[in-house]
C-alpha positions in Angstrom: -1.2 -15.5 -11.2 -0.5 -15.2 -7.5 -0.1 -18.8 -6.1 -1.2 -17.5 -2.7 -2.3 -20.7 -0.9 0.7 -22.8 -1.3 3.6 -22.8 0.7 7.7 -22.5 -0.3 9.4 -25.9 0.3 12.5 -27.7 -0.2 12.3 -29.2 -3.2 15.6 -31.1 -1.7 14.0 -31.9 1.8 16.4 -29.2 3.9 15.8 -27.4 6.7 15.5 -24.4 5.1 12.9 -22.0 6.3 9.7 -22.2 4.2 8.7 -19.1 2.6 5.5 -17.5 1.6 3.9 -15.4 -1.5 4.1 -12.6 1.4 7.4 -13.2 2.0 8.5 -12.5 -1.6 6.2 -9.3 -1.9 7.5 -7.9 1.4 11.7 -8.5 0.1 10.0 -6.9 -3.3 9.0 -4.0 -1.4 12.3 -3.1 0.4 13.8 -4.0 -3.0 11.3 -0.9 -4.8 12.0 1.0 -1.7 15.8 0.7 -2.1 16.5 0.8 -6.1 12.7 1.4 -7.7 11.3 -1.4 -10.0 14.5 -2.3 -12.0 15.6 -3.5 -8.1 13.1 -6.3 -8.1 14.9 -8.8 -9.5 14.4 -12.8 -8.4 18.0 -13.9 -7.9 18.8 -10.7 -5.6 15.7 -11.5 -4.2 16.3 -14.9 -3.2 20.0 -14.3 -2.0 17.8 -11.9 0.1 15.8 -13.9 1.5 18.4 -17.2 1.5 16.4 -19.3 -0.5 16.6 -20.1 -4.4 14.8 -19.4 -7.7 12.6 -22.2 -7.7 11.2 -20.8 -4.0 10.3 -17.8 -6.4 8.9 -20.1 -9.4 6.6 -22.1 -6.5 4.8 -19.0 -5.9 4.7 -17.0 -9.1 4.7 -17.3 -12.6 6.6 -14.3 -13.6 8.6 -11.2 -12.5 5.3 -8.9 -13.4 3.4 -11.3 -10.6 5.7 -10.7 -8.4 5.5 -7.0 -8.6 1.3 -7.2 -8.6 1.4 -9.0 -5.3 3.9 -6.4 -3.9 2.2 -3.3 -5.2 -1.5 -5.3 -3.6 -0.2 -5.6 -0.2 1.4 -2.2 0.0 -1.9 -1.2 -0.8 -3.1 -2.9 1.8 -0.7 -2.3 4.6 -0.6 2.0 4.0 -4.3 2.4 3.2 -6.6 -0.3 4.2 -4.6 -1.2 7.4 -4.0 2.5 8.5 -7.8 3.4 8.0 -8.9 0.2 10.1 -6.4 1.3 12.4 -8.2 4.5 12.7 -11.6 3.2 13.3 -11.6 2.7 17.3 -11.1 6.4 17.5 -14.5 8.3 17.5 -12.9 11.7 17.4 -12.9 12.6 13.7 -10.3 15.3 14.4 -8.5 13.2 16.5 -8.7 10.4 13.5 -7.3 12.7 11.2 -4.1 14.5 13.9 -3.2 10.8 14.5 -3.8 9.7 10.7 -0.9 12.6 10.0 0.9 12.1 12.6 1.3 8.5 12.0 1.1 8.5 8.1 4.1 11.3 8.3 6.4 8.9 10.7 6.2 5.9 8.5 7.2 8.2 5.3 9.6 9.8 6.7 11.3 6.2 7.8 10.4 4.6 4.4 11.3 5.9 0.8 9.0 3.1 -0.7 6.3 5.9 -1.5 8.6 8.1 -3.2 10.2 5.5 -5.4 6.7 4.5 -6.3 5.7 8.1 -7.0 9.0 8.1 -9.4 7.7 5.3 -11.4 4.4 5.7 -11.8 4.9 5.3 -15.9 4.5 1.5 -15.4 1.0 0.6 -15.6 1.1 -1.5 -12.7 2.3 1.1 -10.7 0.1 3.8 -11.8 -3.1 1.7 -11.5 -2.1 1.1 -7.8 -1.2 4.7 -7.0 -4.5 5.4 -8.5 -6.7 3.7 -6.2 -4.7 4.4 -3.6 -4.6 8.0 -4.4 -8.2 7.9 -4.5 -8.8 5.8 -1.3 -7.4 8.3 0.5 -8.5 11.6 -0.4 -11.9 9.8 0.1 -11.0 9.0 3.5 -10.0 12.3 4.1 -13.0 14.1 2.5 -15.2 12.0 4.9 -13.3 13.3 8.5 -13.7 16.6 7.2 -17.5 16.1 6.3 -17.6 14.2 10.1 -16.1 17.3 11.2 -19.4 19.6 9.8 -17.8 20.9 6.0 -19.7 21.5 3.3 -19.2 17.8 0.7 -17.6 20.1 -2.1 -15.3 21.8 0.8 -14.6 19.0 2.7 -13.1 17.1 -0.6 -11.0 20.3 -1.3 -9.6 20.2 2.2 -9.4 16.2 1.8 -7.7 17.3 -1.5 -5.4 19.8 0.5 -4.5 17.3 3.1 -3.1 14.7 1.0 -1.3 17.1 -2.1 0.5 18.5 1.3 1.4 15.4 3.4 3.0 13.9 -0.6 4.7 17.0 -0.3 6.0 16.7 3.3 6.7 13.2 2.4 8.9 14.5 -1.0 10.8 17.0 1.1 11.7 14.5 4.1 13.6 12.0 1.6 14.6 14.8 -0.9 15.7 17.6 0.9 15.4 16.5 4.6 17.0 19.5 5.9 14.0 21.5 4.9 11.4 19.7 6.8 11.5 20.2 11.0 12.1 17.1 12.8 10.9 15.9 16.4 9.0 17.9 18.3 9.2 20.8 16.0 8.0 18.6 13.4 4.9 18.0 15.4 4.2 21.3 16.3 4.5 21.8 12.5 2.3 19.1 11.6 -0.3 20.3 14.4 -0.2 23.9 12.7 -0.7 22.5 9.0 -4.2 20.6 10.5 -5.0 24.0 12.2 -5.1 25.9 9.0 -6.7 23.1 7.6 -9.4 22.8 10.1 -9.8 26.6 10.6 -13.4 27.8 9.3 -14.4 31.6 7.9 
């Protein structure tokens, strides 16, 4: 279990930094995002961060902890966050150029998705891609019902959305060469909502 409310201390009285449960799921994330699961590792880790294995041991029990408060807040931070984010617009269509636009850049920066996509045999993993997964072609569903489609049609097209921005996301990291970059790659992104949105 996830000690969140306690705080990383010198057990020695240094000066060293004090770290939180955040901290150690944020260094697990670059960690998944770098060398996939068998990368999160707490000595690595703690080199990382320049603090020792009993900095880890204050906050979590186990490895397997360590890796349920990582994959939680990267549920939280690409999902939950983004959405909220999303909220002040009132534009649906607007909501959902900017949801691509935005989701798109952060993907194409970050392999984290990918590498979690690759090992979504561990339970843990697959239970968090899951809700995720379903989060979000929810969310989408619902701008294309704001936008005046049909329930059924505007989950296909929320269903649409997502299979072709994992796609996008795929290609960026994979074969990077493939996918147009800068402006182009906006115009492209534009013209992928267009078909989307188109009606008839």
């Amino acid at each position: 279990m996830v000690m969140m409310q306690r705080r990383d201390r010198d057990p020695r009285g240094g000066g060293r930094k004090r770290l939180t449960a955040q901290d150690w799921a944020d260094a697990a994330l670059t960690a998944m995002g770098e060398g996939g699961l068998a990368a999160v590792a707490v000595e690595p880790l703690a080199a990382r961060l320049g603090t020792t294995k009993g900095s880890f041991y204050w906050h979590f029990a186990n490895r397997e902890a360590l890796i349920e408060a990582a994959l939680d807040r990267w549920e939280q931070q690409s999902t939950e966050a983004v959405i909220a984010g999303l909220e002040s617009e009132p534009d649906p269509e607007q909501r959902l150029r900017r949801l691509f636009a935005e989701a798109s850049e952060l993907a194409a920066e970050d392999p984290l998705e990918v590498s979690l996509l690759a090992t979504a045999g561990h339970p843990r993993v697959a239970a968090v891609l899951r809700r995720v997964t379903d989060r979000r072609v929810d969310y989408l569903a619902q701008l294309f019902a704001e936008l005046g489609f049909p329930p059924d049609e505007a989950r296909r097209r929320g269903l649409l959305a997502y299979t072709g921005y994992l796609g996008h996301t795929q290609l960026t990291h994979a074969v990077p060469e493939t996918v147009p970059a800068g402006e182009e790659g906006r115009r492209y992104l534009d013209s992928v909502l267009d078909t989307l949105l188109a009606r008839g």
